[in-house]
N, C-alpha and C positions, 0 to 999 in steps of 0.2 A: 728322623726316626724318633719315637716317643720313648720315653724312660722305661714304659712297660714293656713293647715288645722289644728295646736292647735289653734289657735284663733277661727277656723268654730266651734271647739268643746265645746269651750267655750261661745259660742253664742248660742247655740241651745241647749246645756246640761241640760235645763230647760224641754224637754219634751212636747214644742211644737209640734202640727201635722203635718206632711206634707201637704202642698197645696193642691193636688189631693186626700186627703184623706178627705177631708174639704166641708159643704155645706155653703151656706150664710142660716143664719138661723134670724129669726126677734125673738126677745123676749119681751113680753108685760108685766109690771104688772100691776094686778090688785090693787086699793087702796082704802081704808076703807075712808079717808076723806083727803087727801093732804099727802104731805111732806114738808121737812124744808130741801131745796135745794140751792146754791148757784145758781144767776142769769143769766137765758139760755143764757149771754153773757158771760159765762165764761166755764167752762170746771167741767157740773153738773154730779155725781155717775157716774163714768167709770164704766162697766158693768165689764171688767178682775180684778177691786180693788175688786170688789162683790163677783166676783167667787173667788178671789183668799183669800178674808175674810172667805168664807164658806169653801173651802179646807183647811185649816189654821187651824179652827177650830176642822174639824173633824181628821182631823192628828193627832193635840198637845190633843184631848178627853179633861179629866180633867185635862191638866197640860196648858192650855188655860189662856196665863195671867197670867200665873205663872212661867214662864220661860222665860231667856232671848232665842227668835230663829230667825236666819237673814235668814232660809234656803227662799229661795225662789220657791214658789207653781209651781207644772204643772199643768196646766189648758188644756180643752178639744179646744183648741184654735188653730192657726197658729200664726205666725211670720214674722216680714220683714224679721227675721234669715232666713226665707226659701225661696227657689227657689219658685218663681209664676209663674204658665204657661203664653202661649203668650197671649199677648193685656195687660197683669199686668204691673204695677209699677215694676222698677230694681230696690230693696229697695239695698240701702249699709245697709250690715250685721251689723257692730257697732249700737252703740245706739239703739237698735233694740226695739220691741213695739209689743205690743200683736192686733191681728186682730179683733178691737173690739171697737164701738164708747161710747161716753157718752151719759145721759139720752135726749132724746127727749121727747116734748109734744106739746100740740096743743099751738099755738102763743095765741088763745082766750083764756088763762085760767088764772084766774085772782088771786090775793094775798091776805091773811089775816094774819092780826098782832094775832101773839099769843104769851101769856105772859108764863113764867115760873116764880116762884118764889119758892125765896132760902130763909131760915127764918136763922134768928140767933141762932149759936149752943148753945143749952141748958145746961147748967151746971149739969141740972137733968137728963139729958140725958145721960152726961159725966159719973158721979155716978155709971148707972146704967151699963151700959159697962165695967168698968174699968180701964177708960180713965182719967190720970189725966186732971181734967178739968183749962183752964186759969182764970185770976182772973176778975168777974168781971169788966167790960170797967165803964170809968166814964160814957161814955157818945153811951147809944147802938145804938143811931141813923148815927153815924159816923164808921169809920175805918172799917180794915176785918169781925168784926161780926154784921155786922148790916145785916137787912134782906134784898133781894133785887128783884128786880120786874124789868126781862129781856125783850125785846118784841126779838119774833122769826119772820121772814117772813114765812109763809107756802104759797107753791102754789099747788092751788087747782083743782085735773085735774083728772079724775078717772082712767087715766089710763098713762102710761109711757113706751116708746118702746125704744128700742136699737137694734143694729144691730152686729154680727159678724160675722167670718169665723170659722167655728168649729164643733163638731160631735153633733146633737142636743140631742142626747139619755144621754150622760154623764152630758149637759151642764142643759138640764131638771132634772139630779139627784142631778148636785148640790143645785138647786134651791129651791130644794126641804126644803132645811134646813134654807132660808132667811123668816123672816116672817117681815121683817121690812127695809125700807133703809131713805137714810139720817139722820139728825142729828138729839136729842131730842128724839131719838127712845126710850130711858128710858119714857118718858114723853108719850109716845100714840103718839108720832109723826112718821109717813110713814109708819104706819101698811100696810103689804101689803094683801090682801083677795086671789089673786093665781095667780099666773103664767103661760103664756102661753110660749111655744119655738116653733115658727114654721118653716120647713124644706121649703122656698121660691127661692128653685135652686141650680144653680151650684156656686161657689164659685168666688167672684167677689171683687177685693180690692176696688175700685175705691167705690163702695159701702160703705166702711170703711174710706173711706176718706171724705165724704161732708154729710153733713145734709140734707134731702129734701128742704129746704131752699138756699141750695148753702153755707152755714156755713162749716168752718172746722170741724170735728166732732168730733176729739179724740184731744189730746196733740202728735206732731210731734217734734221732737229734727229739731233745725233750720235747721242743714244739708241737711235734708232730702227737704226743699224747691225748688229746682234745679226739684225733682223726681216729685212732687205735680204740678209743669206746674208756679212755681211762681218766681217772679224778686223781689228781694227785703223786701218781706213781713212784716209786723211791729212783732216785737219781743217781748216776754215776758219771766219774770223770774218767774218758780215754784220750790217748794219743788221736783218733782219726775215727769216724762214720764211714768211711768207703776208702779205698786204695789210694795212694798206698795208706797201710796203717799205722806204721810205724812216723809216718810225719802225718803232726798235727797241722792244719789247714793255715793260710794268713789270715788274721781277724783285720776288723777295720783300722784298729790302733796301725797297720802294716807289718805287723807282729804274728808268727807263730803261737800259738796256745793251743792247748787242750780243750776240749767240747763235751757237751753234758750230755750224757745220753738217758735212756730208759733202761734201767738195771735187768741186767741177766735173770734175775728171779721170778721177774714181773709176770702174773700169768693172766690166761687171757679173762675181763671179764663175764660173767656168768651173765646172761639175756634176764632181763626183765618181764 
C-alpha cells in the first residue's frame, strides 16, 4: 500500500459520509430557559462535539465515565477527508473537520448572571459516607472549604440553530438522547424542550463555513485559510478542532499540544 492512499485511510477511517450521500441539514434546539455558553465571539457548542458526546455515550452504556476510551466517534456527518462535488472547497485531507458549524442565535438575545453555589464539605456528611473526613479549618471562611457563590453568564434565546452536512434521519436519532447542552447542565442549565433536524437541500460546504452573519462558523486548522478565500487571517490557539475538544490532538513530537486555528472574529471575505 502507497504512503498516500494509507494516509487517505487514515483520514476517513472514522466513518464519515461521503459527500453525495450528504444533505445540508439545519438543526434547532428548543430551550426551557437559556444556556451557559461561551461568547458568540468565540467558538460556542460545536454541534459534531454533541453528536459525538451522545454517540460516546451510547457505545461505552454503563461503562460511561468509567473507562479510560480515546476511540474516536463516527458521526452521521461528512469530512474535509472527503472529495466534495464541484463549486465545493478542495479541503487538504490532514487536519481534517467534521461538516458542521457551532451554536448560532439571534444577536438580540440578551445575558443573565446566574449564581451557583458550592457550600463547604460537611464533616457530617463525610461520617455518613465513609469518607475520612479533614480536620476541621481554623478558619471556614478561607481556603478549599469555604462555601462559594459563582456567577455563570447564561444567554437567554429560546432557541439555538446549527447547521451540517449529514444524513438527517441518524443525526435526529442521535438527538434524541441530548436533553441538555452547555455547561452547568447539572445545575438546570441548557435544558433543552426538543429538537428539530430539518432536510434544507443538497449538500453545500460553503454553508459550513460562515455564519449568517458573515462570522467563521466552526474552528478551521490555519492551513486551511488559503481554501476559505483568506490572506493572512488572525490566528488563535485551542485545545482541539474537532471532538473531543477538550484534548488537544498527539503532534508528531508523540506529544499532546494545542493547535492554531482561524480566529472567531474572522469574517468572511468580500468577492472581488
Amino acid at each position: 500500500m502507497s504512503a498516500t492512499s494509507s494516509s487517505l485511510i487514515r483520514h476517513i477511517r472514522y466513518g464519515s459520509l461521503p459527500f453525495h450521500a450528504c444533505r445540508l441539514v439545519e438543526v434547532t434546539a428548543r430551550l426551557r430557559s437559556g444556556a451557559v455558553l461561551p461568547p458568540a465571539g468565540w467558538f460556542p457548542a460545536p454541534l459534531d462535539g454533541i453528536l459525538a458526546h451522545a454517540a460516546r455515550r451510547r457505545r461505552l452504556g454503563g461503562n460511561y465515565g468509567l473507562v479510560v476510551d480515546h476511540h474516536t466517534e463516527d458521526l452521521p456527518l461528512t469530512s474535509t477527508a472527503r472529495p466534495a462535488g464541484e463549486g465545493q472547497p478542495r479541503w487538504k485531507k490532514q487536519r481534517w473537520v467534521w461538516a458542521a458549524t457551532c451554536a448560532w442565535w439571534e444577536p438580540t438575545a440578551e445575558e443573565d448572571v446566574r449564581w451557583i453555589h458550592k457550600r463547604a464539605w460537611s464533616i457530617a456528611q463525610s461520617s455518613e459516607l465513609g469518607i475520612d473526613a479533614p480536620g476541621t479549618p481554623a478558619n471556614p471562611d478561607v481556603g478549599r472549604y469555604k462555601p462559594q457563590r459563582i456567577p455563570q453568564v447564561a444567554t437567554i434565546t429560546p432557541t439555538i440553530t446549527w447547521w451540517c452536512l449529514g444524513d438527517p434521519d441518524r443525526i435526529r436519532d442521535l438527538l434524541g438522547d441530548v436533553d441538555a447542552i452547555g455547561k452547568k447542565t447539572n445545575a438546570g442549565e441548557g435544558q433543552v424542550a426538543g429538537w428539530d433536524v430539518a432536510d434544507i437541500g443538497p449538500p453545500d460546504w460553503w454553508r459550513i463555513c460562515w455564519y449568517p452573519d458573515g462570522r467563521i462558523a466552526r474552528p478551521f486548522p490555519a492551513r486551511h485559510a488559503p481554501i476559505l478565500g483568506l490572506e493572512n487571517p488572525e490566528i488563535v490557539t485551542v485545545d482541539a478542532y474537532r471532538p473531543p475538544y477538550w484534548r488537544p490532538p498527539i503532534t508528531d513530537t508523540g506529544r499532546r499540544a494545542q493547535v492554531q486555528v482561524i480566529a472567531p472574529t474572522t469574517t468572511r471575505p468580500t468577492p472581488q
